[in-house]
N, C-alpha and C positions, 0 to 999 in steps of 0.2 A: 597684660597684653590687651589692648584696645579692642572694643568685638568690633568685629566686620560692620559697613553701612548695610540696611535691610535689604531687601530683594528690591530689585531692580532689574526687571525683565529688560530683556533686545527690544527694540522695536518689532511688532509685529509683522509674519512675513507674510507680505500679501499671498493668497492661493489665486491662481488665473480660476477664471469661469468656468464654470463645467460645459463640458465641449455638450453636442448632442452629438446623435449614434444615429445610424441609419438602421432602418429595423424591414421585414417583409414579415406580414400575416401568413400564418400558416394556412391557409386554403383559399377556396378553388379561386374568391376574387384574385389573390396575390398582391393586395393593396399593400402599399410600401410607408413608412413616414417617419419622424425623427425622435427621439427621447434624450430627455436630459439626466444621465444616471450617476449615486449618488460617487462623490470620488471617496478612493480610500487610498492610503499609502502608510509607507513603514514609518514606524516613529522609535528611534536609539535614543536611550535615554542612559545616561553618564553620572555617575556623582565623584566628584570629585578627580575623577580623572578616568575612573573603574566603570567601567560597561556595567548594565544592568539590568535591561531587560530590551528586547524589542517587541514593542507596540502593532498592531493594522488600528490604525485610530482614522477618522477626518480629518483631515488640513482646515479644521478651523478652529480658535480660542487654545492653539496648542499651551500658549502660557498657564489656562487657567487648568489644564490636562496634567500635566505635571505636576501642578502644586495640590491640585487635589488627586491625584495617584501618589503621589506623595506623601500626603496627610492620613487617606485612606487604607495605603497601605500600611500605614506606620514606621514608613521610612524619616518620618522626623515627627518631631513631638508638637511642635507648632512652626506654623508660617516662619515664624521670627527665625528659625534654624536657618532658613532658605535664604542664602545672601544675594545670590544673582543666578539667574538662567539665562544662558547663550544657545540660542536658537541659529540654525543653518539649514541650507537645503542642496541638493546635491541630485537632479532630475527628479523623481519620482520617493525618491525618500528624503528625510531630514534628521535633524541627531539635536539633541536637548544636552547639551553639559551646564551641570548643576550643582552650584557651590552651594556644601550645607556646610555648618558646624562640627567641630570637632568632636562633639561628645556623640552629635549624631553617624557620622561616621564609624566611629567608631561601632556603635551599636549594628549597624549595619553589614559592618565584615565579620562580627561577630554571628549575625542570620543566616550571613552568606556562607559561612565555615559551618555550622548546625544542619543547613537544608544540602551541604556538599555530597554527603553521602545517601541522598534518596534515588532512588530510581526513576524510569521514563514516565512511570503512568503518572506521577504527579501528586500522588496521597497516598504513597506507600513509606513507610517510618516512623517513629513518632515526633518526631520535629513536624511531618508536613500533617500528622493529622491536627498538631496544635494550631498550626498554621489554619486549618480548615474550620478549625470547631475552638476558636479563641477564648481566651478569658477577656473580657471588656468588664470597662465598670459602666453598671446600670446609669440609667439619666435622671435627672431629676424629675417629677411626676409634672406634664402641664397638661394645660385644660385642649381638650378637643374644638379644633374651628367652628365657628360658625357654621352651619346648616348652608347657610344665605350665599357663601364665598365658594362652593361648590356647584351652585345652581350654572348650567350651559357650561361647565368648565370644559367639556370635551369639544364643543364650539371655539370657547375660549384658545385652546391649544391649539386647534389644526390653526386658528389664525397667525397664532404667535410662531410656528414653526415652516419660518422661511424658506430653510434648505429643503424639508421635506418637499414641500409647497412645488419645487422646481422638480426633485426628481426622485420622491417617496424611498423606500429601503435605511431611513434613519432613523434612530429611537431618538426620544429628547429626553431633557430632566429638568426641571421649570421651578423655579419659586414665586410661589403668593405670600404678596404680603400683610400684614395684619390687618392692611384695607382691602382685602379681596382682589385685588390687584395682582398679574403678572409683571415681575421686574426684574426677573432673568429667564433667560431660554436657551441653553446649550444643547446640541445634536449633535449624535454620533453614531457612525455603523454601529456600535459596538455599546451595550444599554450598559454596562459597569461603563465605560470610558464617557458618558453622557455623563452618567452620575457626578463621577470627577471632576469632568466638565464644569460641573453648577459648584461641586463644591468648594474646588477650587479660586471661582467668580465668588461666591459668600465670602471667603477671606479674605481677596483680595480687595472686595470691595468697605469688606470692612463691617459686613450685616452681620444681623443677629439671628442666626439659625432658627429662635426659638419663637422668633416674633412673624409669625408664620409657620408655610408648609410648605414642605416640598413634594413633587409630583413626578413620578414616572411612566415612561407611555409604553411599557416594557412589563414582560412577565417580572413577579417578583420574589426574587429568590434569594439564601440566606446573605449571599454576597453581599447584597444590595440591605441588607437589615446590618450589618457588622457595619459597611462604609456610613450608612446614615447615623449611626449609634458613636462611633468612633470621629465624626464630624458634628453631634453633638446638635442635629436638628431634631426637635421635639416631635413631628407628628411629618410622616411617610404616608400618601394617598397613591396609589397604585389602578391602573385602567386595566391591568389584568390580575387574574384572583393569585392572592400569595399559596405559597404553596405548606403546607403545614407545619412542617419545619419551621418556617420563618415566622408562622404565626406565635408560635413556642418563644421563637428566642426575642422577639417583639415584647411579648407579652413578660418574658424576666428581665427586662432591660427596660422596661417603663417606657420604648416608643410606643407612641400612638400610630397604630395603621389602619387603612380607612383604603375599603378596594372600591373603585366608582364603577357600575356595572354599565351596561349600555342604556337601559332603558328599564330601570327603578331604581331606588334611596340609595344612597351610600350605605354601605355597609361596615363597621367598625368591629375590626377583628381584636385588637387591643387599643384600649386595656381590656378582661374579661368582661362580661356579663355579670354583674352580684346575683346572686343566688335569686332573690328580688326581683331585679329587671327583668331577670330571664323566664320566671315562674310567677307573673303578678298574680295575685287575687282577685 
């Protein structure tokens, strides 16, 4: 049987401009004036014919959303599963149907049949607490960025983050690349759906996770350690502090994370301190 031709997204649907909102200051002037606020809407996602989840994502880069929710969640093993995505919109929502491969499918209804029997809260069973607290396999050990490629990065980013730029309430998730360079920049209501975002764009464009970092402008939680480990970028820099957990599963999984504080050095939580570094003489 011939495999399918690769992925081949829809054309992208354009999103209209974010409207501005008419606003009154709560006292006694009553001054009145406009804001541009950020949009969000539903996003149905399809594989193969089978509903699968609904999304509140941004209406923008939805292609590279889905392939990297995709990836990240482990709904297919690589890109190359992913034959086509058909993208629609329908007022205020729109629906992603998503041709994967057969064996990945397959896998899939087999999650969907395992996680059928949990309950509302979401991490009760043991299916969903695998789900929660995964087996990944570790990454390979690379070297920590340059010192030098982090300097004004938080400058860096509010520049590179257009949509925020208009109407703030977006998290991003940004890759530098081995020249210090920003060379993508994904925003999302939603700091995992950003994540996706980029990671989805790395695939698609074809980068090399490792040649480089990635950055989120988002608190950093174990989500966010599984998605980058499981998408195979070496070193995670975060602008707010991980939380310890994540510092844990970083540090067994050989990413590199590095929390950038406001206003002193980066901090590198993994890999550990040697004994050494931590206790000089």
């Amino acid at each position: 049987m011939p495999r399918p031709a690769p992925l081949n997204a829809a054309a992208p649907i354009a999103s209209s401009a974010p409207a501005a909102y008419s606003y009154a200051e709560l006292n006694a002037s009553e001054n009145t004036g406009d804001a541009v606020l950020a949009e969000e809407c539903a996003l149905a996602i399809a594989y193969n014919g089978i509903s699968h989840a609904v999304m509140m994502v941004s209406p923008s880069a939805l292609e590279d959303f889905v392939v990297g929710f995709s990836l990240s969640g482990e709904l297919v093993g690589s890109v190359d599963e992913i034959y086509d995505i058909q993208l629609s919109r329908r007022g205020d929502a729109f629906s992603a149907e998503v041709e994967i491969g057969n064996r990945a499918f397959w896998a899939l209804k087999q999650q969907r049949r395992n996680l059928a029997g949990t309950s509302g809260c979401g991490l009760c069973g043991v299916e969903a607490i695998d789900q929660a607290l995964p087996q990944l396999t570790p990454l390979v050990s690379s070297p920590l960025p340059p010192a030098a490629h982090l300097q004004e990065l938080r400058a860096r980013i509010n520049d590179a983050q257009r949509l925020a730029r208009q109407s703030g309430a977006l998290h991003a998730a940004l890759f530098v690349d081995e020249h210090g360079e920003i060379v993508l920049c994904r925003e999302d209501i939603g700091r995992h759906n950003a994540l996706d975002k980029l990671i989805g764009a790395l695939r698609r464009e074809g980068r090399d996770g490792c040649r480089g970092f990635a950055v989120v402008t988002s608190r950093c939680s174990l989500e966010l350690i599984h998605k980058a480990v499981r998408a195979g970028l070496s070193t995670l820099v975060s602008l707010s502090a991980p939380t310890d957990l994540s510092v844990r599963w970083a540090r067994q999984h050989r990413l590199n994370l590095i929390h950038l504080p406001h206003h002193s050095a980066p901090r590198v939580y993994s890999p550990a301190l040697t004994a050494e570094r931590a206790h000089p003489r």
